[in-house]
N, C-alpha and C positions, 0 to 999 in steps of 0.2 A: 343337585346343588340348588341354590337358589339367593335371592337379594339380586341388589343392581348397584356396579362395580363401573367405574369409567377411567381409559384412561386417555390423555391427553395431551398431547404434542404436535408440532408445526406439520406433522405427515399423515395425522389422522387422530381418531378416536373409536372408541370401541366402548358398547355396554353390554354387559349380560345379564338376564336375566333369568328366573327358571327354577323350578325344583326337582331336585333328583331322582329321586322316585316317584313321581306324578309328572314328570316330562315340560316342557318348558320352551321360552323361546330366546335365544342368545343373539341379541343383532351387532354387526360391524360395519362400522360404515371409515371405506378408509380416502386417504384425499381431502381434506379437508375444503383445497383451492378446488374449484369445478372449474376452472382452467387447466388444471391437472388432469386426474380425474376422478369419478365419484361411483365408487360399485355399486351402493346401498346394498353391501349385503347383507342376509339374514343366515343366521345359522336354529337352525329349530331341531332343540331336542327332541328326537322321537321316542326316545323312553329307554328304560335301562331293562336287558335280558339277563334272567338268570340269576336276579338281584333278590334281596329280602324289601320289605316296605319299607323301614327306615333309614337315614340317611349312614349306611355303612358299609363297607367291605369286608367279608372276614377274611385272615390272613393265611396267606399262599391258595386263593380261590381268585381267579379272575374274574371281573366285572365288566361288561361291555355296554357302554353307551352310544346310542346310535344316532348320528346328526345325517341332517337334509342342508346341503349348503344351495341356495338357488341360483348361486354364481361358479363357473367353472375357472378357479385362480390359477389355474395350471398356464394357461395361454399367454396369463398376464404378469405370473412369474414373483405370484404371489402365495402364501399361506398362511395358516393359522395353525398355530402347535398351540400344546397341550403340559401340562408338566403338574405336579403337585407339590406345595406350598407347605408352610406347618405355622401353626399361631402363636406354640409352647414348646419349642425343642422336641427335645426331646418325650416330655409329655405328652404330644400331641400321635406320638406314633410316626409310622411312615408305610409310605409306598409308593407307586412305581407307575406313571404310563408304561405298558409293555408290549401296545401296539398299536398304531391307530394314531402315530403323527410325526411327522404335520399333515392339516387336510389342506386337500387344496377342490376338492369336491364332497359330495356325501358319500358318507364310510362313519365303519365303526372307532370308538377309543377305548381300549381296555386296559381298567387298574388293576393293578395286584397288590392286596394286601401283606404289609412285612409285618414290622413289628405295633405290638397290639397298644393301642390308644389307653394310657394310661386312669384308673378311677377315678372320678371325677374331674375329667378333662373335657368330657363327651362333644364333639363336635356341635351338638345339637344346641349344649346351651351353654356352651363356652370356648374351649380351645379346642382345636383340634388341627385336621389336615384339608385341605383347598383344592381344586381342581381348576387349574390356572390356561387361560389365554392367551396366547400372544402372537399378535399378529406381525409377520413376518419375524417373529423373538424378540420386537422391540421389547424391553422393559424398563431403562433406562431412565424415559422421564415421566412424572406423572405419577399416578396409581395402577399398575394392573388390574383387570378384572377379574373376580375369581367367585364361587358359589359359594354359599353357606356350609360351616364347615361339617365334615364328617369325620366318622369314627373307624377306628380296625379292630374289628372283635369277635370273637368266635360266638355263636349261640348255640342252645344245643337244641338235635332234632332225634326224628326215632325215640323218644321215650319208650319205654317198652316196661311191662309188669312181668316176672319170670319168676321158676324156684318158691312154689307154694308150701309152706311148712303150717303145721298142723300146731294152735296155742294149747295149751295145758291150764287149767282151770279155770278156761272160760270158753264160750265160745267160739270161733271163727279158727282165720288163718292169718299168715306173714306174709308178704312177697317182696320180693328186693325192684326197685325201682334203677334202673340204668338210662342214659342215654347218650347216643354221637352228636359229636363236634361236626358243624360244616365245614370247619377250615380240616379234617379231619386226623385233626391231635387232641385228645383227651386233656389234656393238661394247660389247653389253652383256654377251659372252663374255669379257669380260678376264680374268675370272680362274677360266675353267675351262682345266685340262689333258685333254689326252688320253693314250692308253696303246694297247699291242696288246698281247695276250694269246693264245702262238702254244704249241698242243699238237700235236705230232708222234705218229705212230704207230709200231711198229719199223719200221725202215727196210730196205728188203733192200739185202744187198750180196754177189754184186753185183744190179742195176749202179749205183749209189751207192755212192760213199767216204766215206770224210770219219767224220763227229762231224753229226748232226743231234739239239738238243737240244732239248728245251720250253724257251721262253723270257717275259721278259714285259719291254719295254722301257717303259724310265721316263717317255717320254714323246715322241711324232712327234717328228720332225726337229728337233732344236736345242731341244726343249722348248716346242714353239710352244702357244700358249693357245687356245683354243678360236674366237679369235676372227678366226684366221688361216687360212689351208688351207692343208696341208702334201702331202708326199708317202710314199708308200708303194713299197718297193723288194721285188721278190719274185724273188731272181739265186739261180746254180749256178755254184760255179767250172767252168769245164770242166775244172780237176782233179777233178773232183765223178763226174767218170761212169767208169767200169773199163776198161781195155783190153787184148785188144778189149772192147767193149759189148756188154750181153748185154738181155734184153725185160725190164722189172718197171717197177714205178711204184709212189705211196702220195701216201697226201691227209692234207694238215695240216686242223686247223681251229684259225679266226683270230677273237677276236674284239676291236672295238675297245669299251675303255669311259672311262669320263667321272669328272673329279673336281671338285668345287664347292667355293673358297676361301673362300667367302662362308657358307655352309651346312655343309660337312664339317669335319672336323678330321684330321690326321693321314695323307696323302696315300701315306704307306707302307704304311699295311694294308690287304688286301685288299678288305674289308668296306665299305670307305669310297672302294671304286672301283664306276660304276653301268654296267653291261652297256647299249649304244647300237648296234651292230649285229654280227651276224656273216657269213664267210668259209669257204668251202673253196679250198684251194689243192692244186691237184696236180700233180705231175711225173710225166713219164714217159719213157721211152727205148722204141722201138720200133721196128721193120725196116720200110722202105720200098722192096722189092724191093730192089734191090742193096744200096743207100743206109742209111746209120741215122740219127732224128730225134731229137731235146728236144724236148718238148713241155712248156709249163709253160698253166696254164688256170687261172683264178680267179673263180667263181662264186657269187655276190651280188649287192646290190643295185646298179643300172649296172650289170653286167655281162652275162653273162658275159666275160671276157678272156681272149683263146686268143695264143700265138706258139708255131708250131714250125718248129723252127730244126735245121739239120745237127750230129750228133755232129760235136766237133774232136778 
């Protein structure tokens, strides 16, 4: 979480401060009369286990954030619980402290993700859901404090290249591209996209013709969402090679990455695309006593994929 939140009333105040994934420090100080009394406590995020970098949970996967309290409120018959907020209804998603409050010393809190944070709701730059404080449960007068909000989203992991099929009038191969949900349901990828992100080296020529460019495609086959498995096409015209054919070769690298509708904004810019696996791809042309070959080979996870095939 993060930002600073106060809240206040005739018995105390409280601010927090902090970011969720980079760990943080949450102070309470309660008592306001020091005829009373004054704990000055601090509460200091030590960091979230188990977590992804950004500010989210995926849903039915628990999240543990671990706090350092320097005051032990057990004795004084005090504590600070925990609970989760929403900015947008239902929009915002929801979920669950499911362990870890109230503290009354250091110990862990863990969220669990329910229902997933609606598209462009994304905590990060709008509505979402909160990870709220309150000490002793006041919350009555005042502002509660609570972090910067976060999201419930599934992202996908294990990418994986499998099932190499053999092209027909050109060149290369197919391979179908899959991958797992962390909250581990396939169908809670609706609304991530995919992309490939393809940088070429100079290319010799010969024996290669053509125009080989870096490229970055808007998104697998037809646009498919994350929660589908698409394919991956890696061809050469066989206008592609010089004649006659002469030895050379040269290796792209490929990488595919991921964008979250639910969490990102802005699906055009670079920055708000997250790297999920990479690729080397190479071709080659080369003599086979009489003979000349194509060779195309694709090297990753599943793989490696090798076809070589007769210059035409």
């Amino acid at each position: 979480m993060g930002g600073t939140a106060t809240y206040d009333s005739g018995d105390g105040w409280i601010t927090m401060n902090g970011t969720m994934a980079e760990g943080g420090e949450y102070s309470v100080w309660a008592g306001a009369d020091a005829a009373t009394a004054t704990f000055g406590l601090n509460i200091v995020e030590l960091g979230v286990t188990d977590s992804p970098a950004e500010n989210r949970v995926p849903p039915t996967k628990p999240i543990t954030w671990t706090f350092d309290i320097n005051v032990d409120l057990s004795g004084a018959g005090h504590d600070v619980q925990f609970d989760i907020t929403q900015d947008d209804g239902a929009n915002s998603g929801s979920a669950t402290v499911t362990d870890g409050t109230p503290l009354v010393s250091d110990g862990p809190v863990e969220v669990t993700g329910e229902t997933q944070t609606a598209p462009g709701t994304g905590g990060q730059y709008k509505n979402g859901l909160h990870l709220r404080a309150r000490f002793d449960a006041v919350d009555s007068l005042g502002s509660v404090p609570q972090g910067t909000g976060f999201t419930v989203c599934a992202h996908p992991t294990n990418l994986t290249n499998s099932n190499k099929s053999n092209l027909s009038g050109r060149y290369g191969f197919r391979v179908d591209v899959t991958q797992d949900s962390d909250s581990a349901t396939h169908t809670d990828l609706d609304q991530v996209l995919l992309h490939e992100v393809v940088d070429y080296p100079t290319v010799p020529n010969p024996p290669f013709t053509g125009t080989w460019s870096d490229f970055t495609e808007p998104a697998l086959p037809g646009g498919v969402s994350g929660d589908s498995s698409g394919t991956d096409t890696h061809s050469c015209a066989y206008s592609g090679v010089s004649s006659p054919p002469s030895a050379g070769d040269f290796t792209a690298d490929q990488d595919y990455e991921f964008h979250c509708k639910r969490c990102m904004t802005n699906p055009g810019s670079g920055a708000n695309w997250v790297p999920l696996r990479s690729y080397t791809i190479k071709r080659e042309v080369q003599q086979n006593g009489a003979n000349w070959e194509f060779t195309t080979t694709k090297t990753g996870h599943g793989g490696p994929f090798t076809r070589t095939e007769p210059v035409q």
